[in-house]
N, C-alpha and C positions, 0 to 999 in steps of 0.2 A: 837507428836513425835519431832519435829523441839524443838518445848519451851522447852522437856527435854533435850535435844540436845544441848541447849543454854544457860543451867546456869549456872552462876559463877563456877571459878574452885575451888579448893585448893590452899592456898597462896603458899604451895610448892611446885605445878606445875602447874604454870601459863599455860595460854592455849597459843597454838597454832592455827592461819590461817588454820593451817594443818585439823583441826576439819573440819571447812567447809569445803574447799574442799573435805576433806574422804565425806562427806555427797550427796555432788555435785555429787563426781562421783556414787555413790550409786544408786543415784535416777535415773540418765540418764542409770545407768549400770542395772539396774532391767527391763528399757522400752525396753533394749536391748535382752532380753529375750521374755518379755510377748507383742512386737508389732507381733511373731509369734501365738499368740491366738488370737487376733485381726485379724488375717490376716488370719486364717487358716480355712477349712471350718467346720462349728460348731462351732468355735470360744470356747468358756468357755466350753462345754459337750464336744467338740473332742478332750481336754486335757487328759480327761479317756479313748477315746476310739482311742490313737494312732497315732491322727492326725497331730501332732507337731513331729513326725519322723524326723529326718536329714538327709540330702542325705547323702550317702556312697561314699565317692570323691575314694575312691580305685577303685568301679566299675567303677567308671565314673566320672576322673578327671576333669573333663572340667572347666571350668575359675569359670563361675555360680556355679556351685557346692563347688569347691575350697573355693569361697569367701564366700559362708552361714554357709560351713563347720567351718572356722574361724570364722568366725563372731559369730558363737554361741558358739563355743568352749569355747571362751574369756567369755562368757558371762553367758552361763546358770551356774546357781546356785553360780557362784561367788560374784557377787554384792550382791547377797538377804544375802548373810552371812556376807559380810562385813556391810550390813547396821544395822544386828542382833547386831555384835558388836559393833556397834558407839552406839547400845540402848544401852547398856550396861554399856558403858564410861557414856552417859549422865544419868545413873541412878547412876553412881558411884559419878560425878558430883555431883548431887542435894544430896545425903545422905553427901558430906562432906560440903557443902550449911547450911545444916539443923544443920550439929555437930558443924561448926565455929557460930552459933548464940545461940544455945545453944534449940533447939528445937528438939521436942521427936521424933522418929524417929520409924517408918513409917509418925506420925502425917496425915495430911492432903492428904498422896500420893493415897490415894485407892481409894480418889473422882478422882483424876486427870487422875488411869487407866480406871474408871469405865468411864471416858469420852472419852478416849480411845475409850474403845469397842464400846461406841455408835456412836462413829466417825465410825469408822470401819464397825460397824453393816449398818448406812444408805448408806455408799461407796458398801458394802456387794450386799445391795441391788437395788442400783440405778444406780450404775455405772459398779463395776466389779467381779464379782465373785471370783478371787483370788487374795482378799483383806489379805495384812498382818498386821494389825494392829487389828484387834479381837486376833488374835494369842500372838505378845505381849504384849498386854494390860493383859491378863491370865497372862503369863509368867513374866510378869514385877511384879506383882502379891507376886510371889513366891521369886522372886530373892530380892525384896525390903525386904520382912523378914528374908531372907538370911541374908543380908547387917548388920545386926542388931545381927548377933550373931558373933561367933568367928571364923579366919583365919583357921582354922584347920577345922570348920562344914562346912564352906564353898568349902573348896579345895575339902575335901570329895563328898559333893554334886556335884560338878561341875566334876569329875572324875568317881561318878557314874550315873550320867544321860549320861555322855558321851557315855562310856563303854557301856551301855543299848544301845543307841541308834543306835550304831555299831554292834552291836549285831542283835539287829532287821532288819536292811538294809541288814547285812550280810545271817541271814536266808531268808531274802523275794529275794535276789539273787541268793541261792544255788534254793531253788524253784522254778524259775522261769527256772533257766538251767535246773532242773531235767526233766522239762516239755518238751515234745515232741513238735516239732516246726508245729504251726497250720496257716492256713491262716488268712490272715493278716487283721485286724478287718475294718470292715465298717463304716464311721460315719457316726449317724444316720439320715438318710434324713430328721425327722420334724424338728432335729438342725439344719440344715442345712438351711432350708426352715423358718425359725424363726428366726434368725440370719440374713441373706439375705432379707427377705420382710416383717418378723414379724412385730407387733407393740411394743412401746416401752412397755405398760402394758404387754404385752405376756410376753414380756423378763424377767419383774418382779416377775411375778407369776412363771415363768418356773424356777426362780434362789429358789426363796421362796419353789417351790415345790421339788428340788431337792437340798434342805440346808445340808442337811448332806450330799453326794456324794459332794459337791460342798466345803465341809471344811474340808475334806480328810487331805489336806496336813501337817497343823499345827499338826493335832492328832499324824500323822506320826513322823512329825519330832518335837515334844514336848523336846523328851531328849538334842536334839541340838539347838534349843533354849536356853534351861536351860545353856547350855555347854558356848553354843556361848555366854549368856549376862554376866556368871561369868568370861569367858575370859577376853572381855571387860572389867568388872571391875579390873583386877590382870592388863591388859595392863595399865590400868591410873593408876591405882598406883604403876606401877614401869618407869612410868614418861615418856610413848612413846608418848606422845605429847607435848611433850614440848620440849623447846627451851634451852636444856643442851647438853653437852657432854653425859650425860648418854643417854638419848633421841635419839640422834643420833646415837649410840651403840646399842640402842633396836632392832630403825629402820632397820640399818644395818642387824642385825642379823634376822628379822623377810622376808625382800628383799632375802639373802642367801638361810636361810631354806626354806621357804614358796616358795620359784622357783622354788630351787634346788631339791625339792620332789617331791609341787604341779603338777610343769608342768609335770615330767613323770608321775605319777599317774593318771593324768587326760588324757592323751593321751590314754595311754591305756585301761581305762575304755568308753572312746569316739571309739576305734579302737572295741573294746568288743561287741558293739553293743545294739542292746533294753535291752537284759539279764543285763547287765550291766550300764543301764542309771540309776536306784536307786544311787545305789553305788558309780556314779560319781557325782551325785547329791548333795544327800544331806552325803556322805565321804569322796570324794576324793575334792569334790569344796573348802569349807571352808579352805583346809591347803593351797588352791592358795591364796584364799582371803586374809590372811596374810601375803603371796606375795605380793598381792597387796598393804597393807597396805603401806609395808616397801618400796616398791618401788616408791608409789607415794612419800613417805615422805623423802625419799634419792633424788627423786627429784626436787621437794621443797627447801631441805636442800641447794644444789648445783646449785640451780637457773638454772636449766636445762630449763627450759621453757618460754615462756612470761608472765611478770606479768599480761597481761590483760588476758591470759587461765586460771590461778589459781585465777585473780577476776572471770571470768564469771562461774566458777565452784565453788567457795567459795559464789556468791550470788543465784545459786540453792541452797546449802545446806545450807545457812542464812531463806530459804522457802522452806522447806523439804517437810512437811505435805502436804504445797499448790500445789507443784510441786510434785509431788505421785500424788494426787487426779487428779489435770489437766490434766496429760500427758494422764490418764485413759480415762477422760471425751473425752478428742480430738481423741484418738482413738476411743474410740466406737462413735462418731458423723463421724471420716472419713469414717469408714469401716465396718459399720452396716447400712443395710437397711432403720431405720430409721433418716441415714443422706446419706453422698454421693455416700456409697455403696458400696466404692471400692475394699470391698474383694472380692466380687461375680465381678467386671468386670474388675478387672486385676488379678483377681487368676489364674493360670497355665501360666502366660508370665515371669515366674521365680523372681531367688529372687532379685534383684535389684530393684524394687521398693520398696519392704519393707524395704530393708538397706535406700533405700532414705527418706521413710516415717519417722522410727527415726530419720533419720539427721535433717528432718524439725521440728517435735516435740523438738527436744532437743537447735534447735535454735530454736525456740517459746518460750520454758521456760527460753532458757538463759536471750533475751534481755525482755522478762515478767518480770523476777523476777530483774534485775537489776534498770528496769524503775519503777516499784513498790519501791523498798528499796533506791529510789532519796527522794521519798517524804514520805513514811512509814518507819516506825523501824522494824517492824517485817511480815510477808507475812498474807493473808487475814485470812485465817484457823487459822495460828498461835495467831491472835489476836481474834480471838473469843475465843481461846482456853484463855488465858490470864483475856478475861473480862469473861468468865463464871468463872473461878476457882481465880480469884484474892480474898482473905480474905474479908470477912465484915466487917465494923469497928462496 
């Protein structure tokens, strides 16, 4: 992910810092979501069955409630879209790579996803069950021979997978309102009980024996992927990363829109309830994320921040891939039975340790990946990725 993330741009739009950092925050903003699977009881199986609910701060406003209710607000489904479209950008990257040298195009990229998946497939299985990197390693797939035909098949596709995939969220919402409201689902005690004191083989076999429930999501949200990585490419080539006046006009206007919509839309699908968490998910998140885009990048622009936050978030996203898979690893060693445990023995003392848990993983990665790129050029993952797919001569 990262090495595509990282290639040369177009002479016309030279790249921007800005890259990294979109990536940096990406990755920390995704652990921002999934340290509530880690932490919740079932972990990976009580994802289906309800158990990452949000407290309801209207019934019960209290501080704890208040601060999870934000916390997640910010966070679910937002990052996972902004990171769909930085794939995107660096898929749009590497195909104008391939046309400045004069090389055929897909050429060599299908080995590159097929390693991908496999990346994906052993993270799948050894680490976390909602792995997204099987998901676009497919999707990259499809968009790379997108790439390869004309501005008009492409707009098309990316208008109608969108369309599709709105479509289906919207029916899987109207269904779920039509439904009569039932008591509220049990997570299952052996996940429960497996997750908490399992052994780590269990864990494998339980992910392996429940592979399709457990890859629900990508199937889902297929069409937005497609949506989201032709976005990203129409973003880089009308030059939102770069270091122009037009660039900064993109910015601008993607900060405006992407707020000024995203945030109420996402409010109210958050105020909507369970009925409504598809919809805020994977519909209403992605137009924040493009908030988000334009906002970090208007603050970048304006040097709103200290250049050491926009380094220590520009070298996560220099070690993408590496920093995804670790932050996984460190979670399930903290909070799985077979490591220190801790979801079974601070579960119900609320949410403030898990807000503190991400704090500590995301400085782990930070000063990880900063002390790593003192003395390497590119993060561990990332250079495997490198020497298996580097040309033979």
């Amino acid at each position: 992910m990262a090495e595509t993330l990282l290639a040369p741009a177009a002479q016309k739009t030279a790249r921007l810092p800005l890259l990294d950092v979109l990536r940096g925050a990406a990755i920390l903003g995704t652990l921002m979501t999934n340290v509530w699977i880690f932490t919740s009881p079932g972990s990976e199986w009580g994802v289906l069955q309800g158990a990452l609910k949000p407290p309801d701060p209207l019934a019960d406003p209290s501080v704890a409630n208040l601060a999870e209710s934000v916390f997640r607000f910010l966070a679910d489904g937002k990052f996972l879209a902004l990171l769909t479209v930085l794939f995107g950008v660096g898929l749009a990257i590497q195909y104008d790579s391939a046309a400045r040298r004069g090389d055929p195009w897909p050429g060599r990229y299908p080995r590159r996803a097929a390693f991908l998946f496999v990346e994906g497939t052993v993270h799948f299985v050894l680490v976390f069950a909602w792995d997204v990197l099987m998901g676009y390693a497919v999707t990259a797939l499809l968009v790379a021979w997108l790439l390869a035909r004309s501005e008009k098949v492409r707009r098309r596709a990316m208008w109608t997978a969108g369309g599709l995939h709105l479509a289906l969220i919207s029916l899987v919402t109207l269904d779920s309102l039509s439904r009569p409201a039932g008591a509220p689902k049990a997570v299952d005690p052996d996940a429960v009980e497996l997750y908490a004191h399992g052994g780590y083989p269990a864990q494998i076999a339980f992910r392996l024996e429940h592979f399709l429930a457990l890859r629900i999501e990508p199937v889902i949200s297929f069409g937005l992927l497609v949506f989201l990585f032709l976005l990203g490419v129409r973003l880089h080539r009308a030059g939102a990363f770069t270091a122009t006046a037009e660039g900064r006009r993109v910015r601008t206007r993607l900060a405006v829109w992407g707020l000024g919509l995203g945030l109420p839309l996402n409010t109210a699908t958050a105020l909507g309830g369970a009925d409504f968490y598809l919809l805020g998910r994977y519909g209403a998140a992605p137009l924040l994320a493009l908030g988000y885009i334009g906002l970090i990048g208007v603050v970048l622009d304006r040097r709103w921040v200290p250049a050491a936050a926009s380094r220590a978030l520009g070298s996560v996203g220099r070690t993408a891939l590496s920093c995804y898979v670790a932050q996984n690893l460190l979670c399930m060693l903290l909070c799985y039975g077979i490591g220190l445990g801790l979801a079974e023995r601070l579960g119900g003392t609320g949410p403030w340790w898990v807000m503190g848990l991400w704090a500590g993983v995301s400085l782990t990665l930070v000063a990880g990946s900063r002390l790593w790129l003192r003395r390497f050029g590119h993060g561990p993952l990332e250079a495997v990725q490198r020497t298996v797919l580097r040309p033979r001569r």
